[in-house]
Every structure is written in structure tokens, then in C-alpha cells.
N, C-alpha and C positions, 0 to 999 in steps of 0.2 A: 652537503647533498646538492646535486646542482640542478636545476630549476629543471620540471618537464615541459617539454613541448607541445601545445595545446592538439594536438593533431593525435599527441600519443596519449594524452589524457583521455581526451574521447573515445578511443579506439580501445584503450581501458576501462574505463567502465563500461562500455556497450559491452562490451567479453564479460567484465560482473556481472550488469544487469539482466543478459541471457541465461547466463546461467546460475542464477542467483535464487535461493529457496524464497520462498512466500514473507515469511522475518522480515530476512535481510534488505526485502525489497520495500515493507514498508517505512522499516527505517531510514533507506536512502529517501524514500515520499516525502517521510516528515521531514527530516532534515532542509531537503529542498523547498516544501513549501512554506519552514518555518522561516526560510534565508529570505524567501520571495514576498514574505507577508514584513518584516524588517523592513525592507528598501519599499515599501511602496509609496511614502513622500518623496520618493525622487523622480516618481510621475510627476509633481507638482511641479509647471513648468515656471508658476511666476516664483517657486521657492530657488528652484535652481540658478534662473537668471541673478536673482538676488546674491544667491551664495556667491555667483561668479563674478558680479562687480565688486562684491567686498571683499575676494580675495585678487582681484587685477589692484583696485585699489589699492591694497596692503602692499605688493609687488611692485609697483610703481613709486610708494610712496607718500601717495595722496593722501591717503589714510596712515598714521606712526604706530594705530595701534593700542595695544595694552599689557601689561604683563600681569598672570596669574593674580600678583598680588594687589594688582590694581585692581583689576575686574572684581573680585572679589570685597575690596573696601566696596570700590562702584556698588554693588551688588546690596552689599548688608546697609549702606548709607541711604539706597533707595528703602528698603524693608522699615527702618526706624517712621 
């Protein structure tokens, strides 16, 4: 299926949401503000900056990292 065009998505649901019964329209509410209430730590501007240096870090190298099953010893070794 190949990818839509954000121009035609739009232009698509504005056509649902006109003409869309009462239902359908709360559904598409919830939906949306259940997506919006999700992402709302990525307001958090000092979490983001964070995110972004430890993954340039990772990128670069600076940082090697961890794999699953390290994180995980890591993880359960702190717990004991």
C-alpha cells in the first residue's frame, strides 16, 4: 500500500469529519485525545534534550551502549 500524502490525509478526514454522525465523531475525539494525552512528556523540554544527547552519543560512539541482555543483568543486579 503506498504511503498517503499528508495534504490528502487531511483533505480526507475533513470530508469524514463533515460528514460524520455524532458516534463516529466521538470516536475519532477519543482517539485523538487519547494519542495527545500519550505524548505529553515530550513537552518535557529537559527530558528531550536528554533523550537527544544519549542518542547523538550512541551515534557517534561516545557511548557503546548495551544489549537487551545486558540491560537487563544491569537491571535485576541493581534490584538484589
Amino acid at each position: 500500500m503506498e504511503r498517503m500524502d499528508t495534504v490528502v490525509i487531511r483533505a480526507e478526514l475533513h470530508d469524514f469529519i463533515n460528514h460524520a454522525d455524532e458516534k463516529a465523531l466521538e470516536a475519532i475525539y477519543t482517539v485523538v485525545n487519547e494519542s495527545e494525552n500519550l505524548h505529553e512528556w515530550w513537552k518535557d523540554r529537559e527530558l528531550v534534550a536528554e533523550l537527544n544527547r544519549r542518542y547523538d552519543d550512541l551515534r557517534s560512539g561516545k557511548d557503546k551502549g548495551m544489549t537487551l541482555e545486558q540491560a537487563t543483568e544491569h537491571l535485576l543486579n541493581r534490584l538484589k
